[in-house]
C-alpha positions as CSV (number, residue, x, y, z in Angstrom):
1,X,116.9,79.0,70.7
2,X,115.0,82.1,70.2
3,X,115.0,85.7,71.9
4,X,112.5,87.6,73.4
5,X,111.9,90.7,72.3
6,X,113.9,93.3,72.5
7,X,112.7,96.7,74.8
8,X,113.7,100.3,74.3
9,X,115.5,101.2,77.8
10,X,114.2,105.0,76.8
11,X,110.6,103.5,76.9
12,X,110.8,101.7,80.2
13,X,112.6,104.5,82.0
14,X,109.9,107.1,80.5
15,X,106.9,105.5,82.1
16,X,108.8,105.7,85.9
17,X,107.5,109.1,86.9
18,X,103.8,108.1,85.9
19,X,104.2,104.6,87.9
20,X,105.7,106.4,90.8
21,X,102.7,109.3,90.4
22,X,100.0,106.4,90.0
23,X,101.3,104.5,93.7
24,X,101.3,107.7,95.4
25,X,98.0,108.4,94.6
26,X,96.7,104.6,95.7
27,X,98.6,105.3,99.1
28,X,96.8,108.1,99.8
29,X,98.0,111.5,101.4
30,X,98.7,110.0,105.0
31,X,101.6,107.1,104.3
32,X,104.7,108.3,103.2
33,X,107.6,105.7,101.9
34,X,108.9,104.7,105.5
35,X,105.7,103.0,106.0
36,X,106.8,99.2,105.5
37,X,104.5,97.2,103.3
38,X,103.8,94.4,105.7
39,X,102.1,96.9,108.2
40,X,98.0,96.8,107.5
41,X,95.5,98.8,109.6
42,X,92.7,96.8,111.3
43,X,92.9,94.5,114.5
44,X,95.2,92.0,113.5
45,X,98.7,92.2,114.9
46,X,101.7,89.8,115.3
47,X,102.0,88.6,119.3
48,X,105.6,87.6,120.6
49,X,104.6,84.7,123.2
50,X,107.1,83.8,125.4
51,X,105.8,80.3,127.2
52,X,105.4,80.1,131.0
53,X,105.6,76.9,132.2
54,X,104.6,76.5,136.2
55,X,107.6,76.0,138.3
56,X,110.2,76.8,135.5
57,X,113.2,78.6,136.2
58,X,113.4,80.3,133.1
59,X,110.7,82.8,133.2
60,X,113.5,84.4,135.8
61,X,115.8,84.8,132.8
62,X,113.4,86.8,130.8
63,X,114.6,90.1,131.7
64,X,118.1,89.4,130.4
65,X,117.5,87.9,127.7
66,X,115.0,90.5,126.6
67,X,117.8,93.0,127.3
68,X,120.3,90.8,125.9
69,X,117.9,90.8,122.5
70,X,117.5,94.6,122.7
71,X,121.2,95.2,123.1
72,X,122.0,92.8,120.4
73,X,119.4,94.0,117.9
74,X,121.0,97.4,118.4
75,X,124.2,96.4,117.5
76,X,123.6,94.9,114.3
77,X,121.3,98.2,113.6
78,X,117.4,96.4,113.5
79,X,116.4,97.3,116.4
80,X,112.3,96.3,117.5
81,X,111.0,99.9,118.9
82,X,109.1,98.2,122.0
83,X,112.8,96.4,123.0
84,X,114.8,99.8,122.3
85,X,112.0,102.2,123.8
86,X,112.4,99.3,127.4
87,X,116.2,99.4,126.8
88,X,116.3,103.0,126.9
89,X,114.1,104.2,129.8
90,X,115.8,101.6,131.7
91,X,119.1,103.7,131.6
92,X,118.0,106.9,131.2
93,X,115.9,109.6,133.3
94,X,112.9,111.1,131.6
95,X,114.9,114.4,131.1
96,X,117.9,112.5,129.6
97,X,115.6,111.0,127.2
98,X,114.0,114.1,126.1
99,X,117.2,115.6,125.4
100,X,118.5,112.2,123.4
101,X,115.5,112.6,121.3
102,X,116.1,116.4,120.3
103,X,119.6,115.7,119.5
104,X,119.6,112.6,117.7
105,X,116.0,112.8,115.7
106,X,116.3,112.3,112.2
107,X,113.8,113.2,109.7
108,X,113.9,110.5,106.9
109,X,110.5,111.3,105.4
110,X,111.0,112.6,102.0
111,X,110.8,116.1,100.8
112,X,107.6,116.9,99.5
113,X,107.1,117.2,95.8
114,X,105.9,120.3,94.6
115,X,102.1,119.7,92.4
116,X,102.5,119.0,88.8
């Protein structure tokens, strides 16, 4: 049985900030880290298709279950923004909703580094 070779810890954690320094430099100055690597400009974009057959009584469900999705996806915290922005102009008036913004934004971008 042999062993790879062994690595200095001191080594790997020394070359961090100049790995971390070269990927914000490939980003570019517009994406900060909230912006989720599966997201790509250009004019390809995932499609939720929900199938109409004629004469089906289901497409009269849709509304519910759309909410019941929404309400659900809350709950467990993932919610889609298109399903929670519909969710929550349903319930509340535009003022309500300007209010609800102020008070519960939350600024998760990251503080911004000062130049090296």
């Amino acid at each position: 049985m042999t062993r790879g070779t062994a690595v200095s810890v001191t080594g790997v954690f020394a070359r961090i900030p100049a790995l971390v320094d070269a990927a914000i430099a490939v980003r570019g100055g517009t994406a900060n880290d909230l912006v989720p690597h599966w997201v790509f400009p250009g004019e390809h974009h995932l499609e939720r298709v929900v199938p109409n057959p004629p004469l089906s009584r289901e497409i009269g469900r849709l509304a519910a279950l759309r909410r019941n999705v929404a309400t659900y996806r809350l709950a467990i915290g993932q919610p889609r923004q298109d399903d929670l922005l519909s969710w929550l102009v349903g319930r509340y008036s535009e003022e309500e909703l300007a209010q609800l913004q102020e008070e519960l934004r939350i600024d998760l971008a990251p503080p911004v580094r000062a130049a090296r």
